[in-house]
N, CA, C and O atoms as a GROMACS GRO file, in nm:
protein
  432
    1UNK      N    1  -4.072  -3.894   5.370
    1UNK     CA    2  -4.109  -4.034   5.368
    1UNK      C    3  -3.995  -4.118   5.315
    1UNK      O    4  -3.931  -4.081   5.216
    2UNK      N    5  -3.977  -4.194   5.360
    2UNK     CA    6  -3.872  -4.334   5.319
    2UNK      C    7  -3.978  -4.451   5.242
    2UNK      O    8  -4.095  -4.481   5.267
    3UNK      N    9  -3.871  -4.505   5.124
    3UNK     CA   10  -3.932  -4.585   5.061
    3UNK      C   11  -3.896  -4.760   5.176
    3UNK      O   12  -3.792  -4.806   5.224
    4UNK      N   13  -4.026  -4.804   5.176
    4UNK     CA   14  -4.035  -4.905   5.268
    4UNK      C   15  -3.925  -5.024   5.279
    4UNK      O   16  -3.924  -5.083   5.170
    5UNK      N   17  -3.852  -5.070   5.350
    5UNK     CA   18  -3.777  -5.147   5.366
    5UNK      C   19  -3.640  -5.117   5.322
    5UNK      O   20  -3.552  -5.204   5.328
    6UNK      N   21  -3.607  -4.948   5.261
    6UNK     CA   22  -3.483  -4.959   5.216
    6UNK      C   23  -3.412  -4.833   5.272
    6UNK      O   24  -3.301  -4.812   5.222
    7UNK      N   25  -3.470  -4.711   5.403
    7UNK     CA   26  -3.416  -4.658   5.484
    7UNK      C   27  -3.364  -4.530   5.381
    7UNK      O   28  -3.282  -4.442   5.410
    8UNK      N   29  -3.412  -4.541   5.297
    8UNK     CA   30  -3.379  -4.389   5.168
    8UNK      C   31  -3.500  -4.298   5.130
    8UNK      O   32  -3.611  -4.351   5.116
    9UNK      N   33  -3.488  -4.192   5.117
    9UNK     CA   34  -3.621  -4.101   5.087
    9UNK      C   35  -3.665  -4.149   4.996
    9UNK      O   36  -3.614  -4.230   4.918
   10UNK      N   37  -3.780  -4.094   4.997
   10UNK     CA   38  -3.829  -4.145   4.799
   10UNK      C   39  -3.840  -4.027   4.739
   10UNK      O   40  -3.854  -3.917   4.793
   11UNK      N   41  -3.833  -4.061   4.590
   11UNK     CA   42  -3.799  -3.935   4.535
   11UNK      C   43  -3.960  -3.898   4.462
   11UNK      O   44  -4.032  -3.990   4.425
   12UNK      N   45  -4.002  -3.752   4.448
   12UNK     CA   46  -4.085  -3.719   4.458
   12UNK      C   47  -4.094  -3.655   4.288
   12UNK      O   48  -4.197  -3.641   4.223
   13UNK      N   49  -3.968  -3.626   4.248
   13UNK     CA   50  -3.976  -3.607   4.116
   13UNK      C   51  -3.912  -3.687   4.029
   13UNK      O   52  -3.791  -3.666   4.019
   14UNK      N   53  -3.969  -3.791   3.946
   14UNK     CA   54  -3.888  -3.872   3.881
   14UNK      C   55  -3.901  -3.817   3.741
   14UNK      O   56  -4.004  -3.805   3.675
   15UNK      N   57  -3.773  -3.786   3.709
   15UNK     CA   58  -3.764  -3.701   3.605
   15UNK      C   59  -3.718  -3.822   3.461
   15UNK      O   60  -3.660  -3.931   3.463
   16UNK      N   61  -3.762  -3.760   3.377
   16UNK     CA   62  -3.678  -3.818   3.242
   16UNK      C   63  -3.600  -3.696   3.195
   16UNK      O   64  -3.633  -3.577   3.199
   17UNK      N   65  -3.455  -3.771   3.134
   17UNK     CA   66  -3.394  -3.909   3.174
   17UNK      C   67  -3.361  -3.915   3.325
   17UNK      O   68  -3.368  -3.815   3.395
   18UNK      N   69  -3.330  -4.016   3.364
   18UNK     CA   70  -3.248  -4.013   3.487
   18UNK      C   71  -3.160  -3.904   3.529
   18UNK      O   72  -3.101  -3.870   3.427
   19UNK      N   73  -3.117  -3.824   3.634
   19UNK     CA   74  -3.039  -3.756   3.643
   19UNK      C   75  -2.893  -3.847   3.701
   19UNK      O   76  -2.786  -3.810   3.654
   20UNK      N   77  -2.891  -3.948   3.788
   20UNK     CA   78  -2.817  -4.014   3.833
   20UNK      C   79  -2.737  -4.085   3.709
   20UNK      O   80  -2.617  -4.076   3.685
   21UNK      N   81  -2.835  -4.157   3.639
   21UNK     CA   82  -2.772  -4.249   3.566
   21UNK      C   83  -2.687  -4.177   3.415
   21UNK      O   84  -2.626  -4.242   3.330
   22UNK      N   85  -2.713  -3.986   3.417
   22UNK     CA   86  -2.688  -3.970   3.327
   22UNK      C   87  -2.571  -3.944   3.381
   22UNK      O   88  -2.476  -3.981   3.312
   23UNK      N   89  -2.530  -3.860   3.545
   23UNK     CA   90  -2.382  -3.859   3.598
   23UNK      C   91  -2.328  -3.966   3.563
   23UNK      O   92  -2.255  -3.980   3.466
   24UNK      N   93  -2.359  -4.045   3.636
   24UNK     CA   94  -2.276  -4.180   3.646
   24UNK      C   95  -2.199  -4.222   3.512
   24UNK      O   96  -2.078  -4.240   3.497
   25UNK      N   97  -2.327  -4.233   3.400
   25UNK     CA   98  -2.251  -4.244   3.261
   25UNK      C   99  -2.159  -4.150   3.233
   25UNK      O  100  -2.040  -4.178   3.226
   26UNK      N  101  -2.212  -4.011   3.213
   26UNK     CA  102  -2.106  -3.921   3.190
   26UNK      C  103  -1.947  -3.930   3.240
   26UNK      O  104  -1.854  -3.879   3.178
   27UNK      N  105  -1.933  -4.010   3.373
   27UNK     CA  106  -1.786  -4.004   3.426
   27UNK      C  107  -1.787  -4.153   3.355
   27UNK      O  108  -1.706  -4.169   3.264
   28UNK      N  109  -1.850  -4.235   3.380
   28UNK     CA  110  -1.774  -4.372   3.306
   28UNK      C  111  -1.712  -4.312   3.167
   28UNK      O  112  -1.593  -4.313   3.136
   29UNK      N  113  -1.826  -4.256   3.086
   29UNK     CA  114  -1.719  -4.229   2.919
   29UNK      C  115  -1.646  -4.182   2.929
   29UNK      O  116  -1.550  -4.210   2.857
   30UNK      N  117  -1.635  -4.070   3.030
   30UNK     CA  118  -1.509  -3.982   2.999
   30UNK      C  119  -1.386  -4.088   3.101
   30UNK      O  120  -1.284  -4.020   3.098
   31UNK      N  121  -1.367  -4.168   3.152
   31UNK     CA  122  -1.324  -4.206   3.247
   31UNK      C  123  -1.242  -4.321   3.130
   31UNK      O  124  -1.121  -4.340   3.120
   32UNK      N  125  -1.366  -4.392   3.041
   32UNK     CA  126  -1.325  -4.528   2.954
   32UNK      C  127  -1.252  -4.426   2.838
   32UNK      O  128  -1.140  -4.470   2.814
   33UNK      N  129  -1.276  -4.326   2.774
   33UNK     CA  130  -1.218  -4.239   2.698
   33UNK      C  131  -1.051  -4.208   2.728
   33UNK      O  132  -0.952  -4.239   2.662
   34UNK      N  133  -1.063  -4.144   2.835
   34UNK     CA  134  -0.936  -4.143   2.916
   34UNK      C  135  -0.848  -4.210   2.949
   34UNK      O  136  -0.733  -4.177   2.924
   35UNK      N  137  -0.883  -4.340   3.025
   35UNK     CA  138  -0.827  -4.405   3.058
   35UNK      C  139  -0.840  -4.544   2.982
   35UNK      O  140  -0.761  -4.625   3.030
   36UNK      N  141  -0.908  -4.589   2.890
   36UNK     CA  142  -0.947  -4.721   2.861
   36UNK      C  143  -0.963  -4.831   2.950
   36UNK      O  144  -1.021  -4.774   3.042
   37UNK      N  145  -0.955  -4.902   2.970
   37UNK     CA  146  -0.968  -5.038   3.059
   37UNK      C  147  -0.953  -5.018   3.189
   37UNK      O  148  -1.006  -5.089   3.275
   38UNK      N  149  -0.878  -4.920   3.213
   38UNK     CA  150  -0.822  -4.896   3.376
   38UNK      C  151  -0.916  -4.845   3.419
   38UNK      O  152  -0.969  -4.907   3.511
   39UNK      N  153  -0.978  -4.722   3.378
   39UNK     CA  154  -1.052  -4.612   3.456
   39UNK      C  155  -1.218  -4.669   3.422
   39UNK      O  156  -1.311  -4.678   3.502
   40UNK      N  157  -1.216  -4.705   3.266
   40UNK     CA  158  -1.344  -4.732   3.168
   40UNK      C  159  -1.436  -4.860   3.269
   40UNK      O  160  -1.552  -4.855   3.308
   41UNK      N  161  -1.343  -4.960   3.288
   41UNK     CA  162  -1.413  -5.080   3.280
   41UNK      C  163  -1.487  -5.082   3.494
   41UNK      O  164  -1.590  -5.140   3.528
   42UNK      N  165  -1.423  -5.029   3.558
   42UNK     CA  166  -1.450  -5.003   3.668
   42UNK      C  167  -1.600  -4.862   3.687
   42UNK      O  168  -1.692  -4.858   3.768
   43UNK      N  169  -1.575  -4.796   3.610
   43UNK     CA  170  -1.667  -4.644   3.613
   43UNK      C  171  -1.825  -4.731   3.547
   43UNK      O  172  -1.936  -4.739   3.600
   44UNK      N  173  -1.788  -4.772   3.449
   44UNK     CA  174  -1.848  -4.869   3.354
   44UNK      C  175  -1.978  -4.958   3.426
   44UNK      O  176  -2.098  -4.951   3.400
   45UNK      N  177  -1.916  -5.031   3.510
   45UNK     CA  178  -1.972  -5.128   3.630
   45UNK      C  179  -2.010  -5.038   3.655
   45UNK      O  180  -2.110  -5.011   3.589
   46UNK      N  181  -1.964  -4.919   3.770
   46UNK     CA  182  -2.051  -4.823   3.893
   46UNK      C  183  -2.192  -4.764   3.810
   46UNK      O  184  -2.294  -4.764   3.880
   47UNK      N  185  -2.202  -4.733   3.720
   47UNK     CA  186  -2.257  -4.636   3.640
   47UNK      C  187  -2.374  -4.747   3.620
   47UNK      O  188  -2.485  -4.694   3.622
   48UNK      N  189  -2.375  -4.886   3.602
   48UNK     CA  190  -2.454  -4.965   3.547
   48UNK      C  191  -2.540  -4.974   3.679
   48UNK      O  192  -2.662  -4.962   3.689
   49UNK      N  193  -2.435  -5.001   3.791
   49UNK     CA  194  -2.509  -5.053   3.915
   49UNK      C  195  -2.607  -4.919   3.966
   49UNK      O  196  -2.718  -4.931   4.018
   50UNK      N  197  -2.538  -4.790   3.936
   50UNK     CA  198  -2.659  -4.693   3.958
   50UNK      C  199  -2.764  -4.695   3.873
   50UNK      O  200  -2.872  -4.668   3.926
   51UNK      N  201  -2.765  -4.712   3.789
   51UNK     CA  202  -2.872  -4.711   3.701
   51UNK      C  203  -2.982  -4.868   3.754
   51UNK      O  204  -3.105  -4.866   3.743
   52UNK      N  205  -2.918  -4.967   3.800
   52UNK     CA  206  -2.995  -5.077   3.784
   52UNK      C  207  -3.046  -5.021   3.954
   52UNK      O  208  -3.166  -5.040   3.971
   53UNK      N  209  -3.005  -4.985   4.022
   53UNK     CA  210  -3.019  -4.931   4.173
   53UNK      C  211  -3.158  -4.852   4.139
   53UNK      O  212  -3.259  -4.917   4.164
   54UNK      N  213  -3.179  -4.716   4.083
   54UNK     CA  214  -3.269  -4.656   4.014
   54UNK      C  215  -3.403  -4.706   4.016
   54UNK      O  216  -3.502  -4.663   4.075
   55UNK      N  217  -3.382  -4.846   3.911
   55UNK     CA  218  -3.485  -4.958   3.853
   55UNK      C  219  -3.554  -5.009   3.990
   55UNK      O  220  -3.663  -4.999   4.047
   56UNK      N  221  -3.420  -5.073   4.009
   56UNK     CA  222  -3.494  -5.195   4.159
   56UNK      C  223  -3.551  -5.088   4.268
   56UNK      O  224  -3.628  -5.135   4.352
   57UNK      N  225  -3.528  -4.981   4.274
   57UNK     CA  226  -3.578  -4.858   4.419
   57UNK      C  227  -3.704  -4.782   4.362
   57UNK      O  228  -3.766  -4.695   4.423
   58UNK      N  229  -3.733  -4.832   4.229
   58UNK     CA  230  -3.874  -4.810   4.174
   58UNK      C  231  -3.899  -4.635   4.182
   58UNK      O  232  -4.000  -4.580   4.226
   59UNK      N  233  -3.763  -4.560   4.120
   59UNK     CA  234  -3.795  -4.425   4.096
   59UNK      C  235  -3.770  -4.392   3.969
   59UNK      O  236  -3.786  -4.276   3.930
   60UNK      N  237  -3.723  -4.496   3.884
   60UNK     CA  238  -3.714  -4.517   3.729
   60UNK      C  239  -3.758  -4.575   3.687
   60UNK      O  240  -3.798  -4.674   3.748
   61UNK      N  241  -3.785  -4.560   3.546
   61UNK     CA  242  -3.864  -4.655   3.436
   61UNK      C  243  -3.691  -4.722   3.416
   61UNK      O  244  -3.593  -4.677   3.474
   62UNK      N  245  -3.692  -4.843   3.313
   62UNK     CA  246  -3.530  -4.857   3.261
   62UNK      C  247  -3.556  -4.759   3.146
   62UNK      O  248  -3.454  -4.724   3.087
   63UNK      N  249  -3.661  -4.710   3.107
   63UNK     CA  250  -3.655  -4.656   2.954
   63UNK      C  251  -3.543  -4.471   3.039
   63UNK      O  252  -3.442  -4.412   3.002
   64UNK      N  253  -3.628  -4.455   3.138
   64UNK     CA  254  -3.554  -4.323   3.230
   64UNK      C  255  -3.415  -4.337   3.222
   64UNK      O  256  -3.331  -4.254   3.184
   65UNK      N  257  -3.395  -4.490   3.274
   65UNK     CA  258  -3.228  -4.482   3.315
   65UNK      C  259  -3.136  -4.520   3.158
   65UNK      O  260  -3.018  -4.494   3.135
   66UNK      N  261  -3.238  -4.591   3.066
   66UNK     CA  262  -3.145  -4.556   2.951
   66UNK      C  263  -3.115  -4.402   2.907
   66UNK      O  264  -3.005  -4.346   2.910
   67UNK      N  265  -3.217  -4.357   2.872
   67UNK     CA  266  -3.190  -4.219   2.827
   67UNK      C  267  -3.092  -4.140   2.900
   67UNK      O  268  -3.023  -4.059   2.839
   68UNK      N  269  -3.076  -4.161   3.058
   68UNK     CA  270  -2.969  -4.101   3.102
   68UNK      C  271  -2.841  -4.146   3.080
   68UNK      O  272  -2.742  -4.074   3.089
   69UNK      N  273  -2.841  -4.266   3.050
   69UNK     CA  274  -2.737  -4.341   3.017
   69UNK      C  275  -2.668  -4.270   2.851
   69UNK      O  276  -2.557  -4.236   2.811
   70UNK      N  277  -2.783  -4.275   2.804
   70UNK     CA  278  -2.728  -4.218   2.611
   70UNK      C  279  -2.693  -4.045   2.674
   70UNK      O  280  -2.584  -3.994   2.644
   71UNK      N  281  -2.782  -3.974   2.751
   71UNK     CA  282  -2.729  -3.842   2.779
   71UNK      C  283  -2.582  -3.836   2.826
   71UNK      O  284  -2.489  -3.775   2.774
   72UNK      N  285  -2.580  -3.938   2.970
   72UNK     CA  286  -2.452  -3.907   2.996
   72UNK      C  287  -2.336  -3.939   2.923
   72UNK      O  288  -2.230  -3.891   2.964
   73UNK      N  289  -2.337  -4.016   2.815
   73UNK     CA  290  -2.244  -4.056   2.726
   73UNK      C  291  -2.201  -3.965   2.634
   73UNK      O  292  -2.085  -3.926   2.616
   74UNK      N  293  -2.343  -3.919   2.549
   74UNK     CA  294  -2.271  -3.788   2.510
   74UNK      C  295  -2.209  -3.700   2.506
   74UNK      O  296  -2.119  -3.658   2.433
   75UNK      N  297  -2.284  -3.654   2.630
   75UNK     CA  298  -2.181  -3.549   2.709
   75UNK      C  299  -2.059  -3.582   2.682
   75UNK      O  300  -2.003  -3.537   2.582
   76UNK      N  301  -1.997  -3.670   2.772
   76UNK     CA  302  -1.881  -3.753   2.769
   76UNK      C  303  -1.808  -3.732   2.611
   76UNK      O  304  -1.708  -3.667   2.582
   77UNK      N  305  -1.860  -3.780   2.558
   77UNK     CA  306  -1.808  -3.761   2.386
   77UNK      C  307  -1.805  -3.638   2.359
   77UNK      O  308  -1.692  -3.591   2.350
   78UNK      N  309  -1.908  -3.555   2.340
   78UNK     CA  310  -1.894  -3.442   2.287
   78UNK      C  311  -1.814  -3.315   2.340
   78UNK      O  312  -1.786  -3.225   2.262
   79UNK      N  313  -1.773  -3.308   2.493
   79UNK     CA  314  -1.676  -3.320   2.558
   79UNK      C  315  -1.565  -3.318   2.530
   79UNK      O  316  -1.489  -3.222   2.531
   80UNK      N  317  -1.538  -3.457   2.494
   80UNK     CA  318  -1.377  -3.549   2.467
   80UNK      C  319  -1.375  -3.446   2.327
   80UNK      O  320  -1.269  -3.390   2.296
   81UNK      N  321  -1.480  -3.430   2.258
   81UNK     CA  322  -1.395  -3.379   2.098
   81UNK      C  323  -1.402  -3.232   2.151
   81UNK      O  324  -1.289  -3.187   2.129
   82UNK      N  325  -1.485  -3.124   2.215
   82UNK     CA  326  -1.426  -3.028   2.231
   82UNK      C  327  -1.317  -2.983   2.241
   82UNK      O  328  -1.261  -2.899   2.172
   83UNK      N  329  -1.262  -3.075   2.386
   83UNK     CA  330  -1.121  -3.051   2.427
   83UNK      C  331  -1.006  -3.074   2.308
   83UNK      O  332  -0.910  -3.004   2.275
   84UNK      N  333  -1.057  -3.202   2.257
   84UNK     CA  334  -0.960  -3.209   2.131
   84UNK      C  335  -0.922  -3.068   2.007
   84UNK      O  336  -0.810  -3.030   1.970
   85UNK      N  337  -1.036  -3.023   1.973
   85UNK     CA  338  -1.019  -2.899   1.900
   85UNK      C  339  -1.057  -2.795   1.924
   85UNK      O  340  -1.108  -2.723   1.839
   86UNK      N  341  -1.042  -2.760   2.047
   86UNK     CA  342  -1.079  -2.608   2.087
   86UNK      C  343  -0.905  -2.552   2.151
   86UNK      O  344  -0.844  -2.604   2.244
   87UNK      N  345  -0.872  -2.471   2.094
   87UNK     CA  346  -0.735  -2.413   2.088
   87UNK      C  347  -0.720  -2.358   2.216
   87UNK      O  348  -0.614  -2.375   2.275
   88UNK      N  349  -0.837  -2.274   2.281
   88UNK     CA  350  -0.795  -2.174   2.383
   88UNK      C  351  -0.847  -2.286   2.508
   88UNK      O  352  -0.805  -2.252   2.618
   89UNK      N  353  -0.904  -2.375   2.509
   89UNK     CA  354  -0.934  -2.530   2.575
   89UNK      C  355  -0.798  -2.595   2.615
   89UNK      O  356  -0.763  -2.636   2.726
   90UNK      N  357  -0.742  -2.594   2.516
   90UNK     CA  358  -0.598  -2.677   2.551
   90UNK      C  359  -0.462  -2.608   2.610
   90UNK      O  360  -0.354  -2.655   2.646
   91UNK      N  361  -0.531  -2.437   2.601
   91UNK     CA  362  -0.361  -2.399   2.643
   91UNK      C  363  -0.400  -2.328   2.790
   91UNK      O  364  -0.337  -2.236   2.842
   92UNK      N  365  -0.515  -2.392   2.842
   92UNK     CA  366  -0.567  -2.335   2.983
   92UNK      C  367  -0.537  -2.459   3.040
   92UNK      O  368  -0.493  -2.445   3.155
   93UNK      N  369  -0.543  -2.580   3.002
   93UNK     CA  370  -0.525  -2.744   3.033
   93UNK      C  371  -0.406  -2.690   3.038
   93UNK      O  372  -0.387  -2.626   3.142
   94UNK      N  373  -0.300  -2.692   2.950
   94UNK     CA  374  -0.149  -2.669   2.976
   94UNK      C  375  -0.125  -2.615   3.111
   94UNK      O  376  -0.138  -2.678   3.216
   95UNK      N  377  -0.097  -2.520   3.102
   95UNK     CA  378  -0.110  -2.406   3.221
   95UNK      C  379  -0.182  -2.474   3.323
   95UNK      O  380  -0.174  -2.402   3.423
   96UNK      N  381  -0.250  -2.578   3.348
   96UNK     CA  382  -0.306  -2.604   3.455
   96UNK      C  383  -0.222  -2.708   3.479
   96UNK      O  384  -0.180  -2.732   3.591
   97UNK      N  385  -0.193  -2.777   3.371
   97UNK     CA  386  -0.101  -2.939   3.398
   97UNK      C  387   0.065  -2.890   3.436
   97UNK      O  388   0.143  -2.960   3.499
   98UNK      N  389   0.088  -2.791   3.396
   98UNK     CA  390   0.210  -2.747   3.433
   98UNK      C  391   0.217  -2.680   3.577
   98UNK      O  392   0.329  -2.653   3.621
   99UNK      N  393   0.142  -2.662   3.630
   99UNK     CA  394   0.178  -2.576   3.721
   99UNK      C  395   0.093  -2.693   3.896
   99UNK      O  396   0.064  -2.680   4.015
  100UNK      N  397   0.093  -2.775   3.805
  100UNK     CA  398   0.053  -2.954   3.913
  100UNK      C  399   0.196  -3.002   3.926
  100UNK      O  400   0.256  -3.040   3.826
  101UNK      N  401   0.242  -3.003   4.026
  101UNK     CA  402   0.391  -3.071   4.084
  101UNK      C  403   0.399  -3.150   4.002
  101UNK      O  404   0.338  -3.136   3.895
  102UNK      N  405   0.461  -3.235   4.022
  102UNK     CA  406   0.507  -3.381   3.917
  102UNK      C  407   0.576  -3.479   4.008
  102UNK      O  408   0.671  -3.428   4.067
  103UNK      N  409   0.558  -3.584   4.030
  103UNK     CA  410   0.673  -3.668   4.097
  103UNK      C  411   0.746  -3.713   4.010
  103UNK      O  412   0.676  -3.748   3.915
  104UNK      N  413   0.904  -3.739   3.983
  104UNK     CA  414   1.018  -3.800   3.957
  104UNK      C  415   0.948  -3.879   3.909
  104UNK      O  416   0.845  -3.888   3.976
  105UNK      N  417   0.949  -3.977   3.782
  105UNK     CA  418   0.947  -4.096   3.813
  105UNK      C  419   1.051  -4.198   3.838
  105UNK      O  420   1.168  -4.164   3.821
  106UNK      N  421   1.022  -4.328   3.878
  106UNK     CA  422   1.139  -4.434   3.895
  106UNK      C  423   1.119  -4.510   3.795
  106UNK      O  424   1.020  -4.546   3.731
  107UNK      N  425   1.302  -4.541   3.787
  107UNK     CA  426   1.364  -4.597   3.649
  107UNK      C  427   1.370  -4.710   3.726
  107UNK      O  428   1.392  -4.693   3.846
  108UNK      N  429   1.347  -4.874   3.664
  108UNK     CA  430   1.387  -4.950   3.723
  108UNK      C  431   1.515  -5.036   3.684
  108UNK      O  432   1.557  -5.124   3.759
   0.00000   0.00000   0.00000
């Protein structure tokens, strides 16, 4: 079944929290973490508009799409400090960042 007038299934299990809105958050933090303003403030927006998408398509409560919102953030955080102090975390990152080509950069 499609929900009427908007050509999308409807969803049959609406779970708490959101599962969407907790992705969505999860890459905005780690994205605003990462990148600050560049990556943050763009992921930031997408993440909101899924969540408010959610609301208006009437397969969320907002209380659903907050909680996914505080889930996916966490994540995101708790995450960000793993990587920070987990020793055998960072020298598999190495080894992975090293062995990614590199372009030159230009001097101007």
């Amino acid at each position: 079944r499609y929900i009427e007038g908007f050509s999308c299934l409807e969803e049959f299990d609406p779970a708490f929290p959101s599962g969407h809105a907790s992705r969505a958050f999860a890459l905005a933090g780690f994205l605003a973490i990462r990148f600050r303003w560049r990556g943050g403030v763009p992921a930031g927006l997408f993440a909101g508009f899924v969540g408010l998408s959610r609301i208006y398509l009437g397969v969320h409560w907002p209380s659903d799409v907050l909680a996914g919102a505080l889930v996916g953030i966490g994540v995101a955080v708790i995450l960000e400090l793993i990587s920070r102090r987990v020793g055998a975390y960072q020298r598999i990152r190495q080894r992975i960042v090293e062995a990614i080509p590199h372009f030159p950069r230009r001097t101007a």
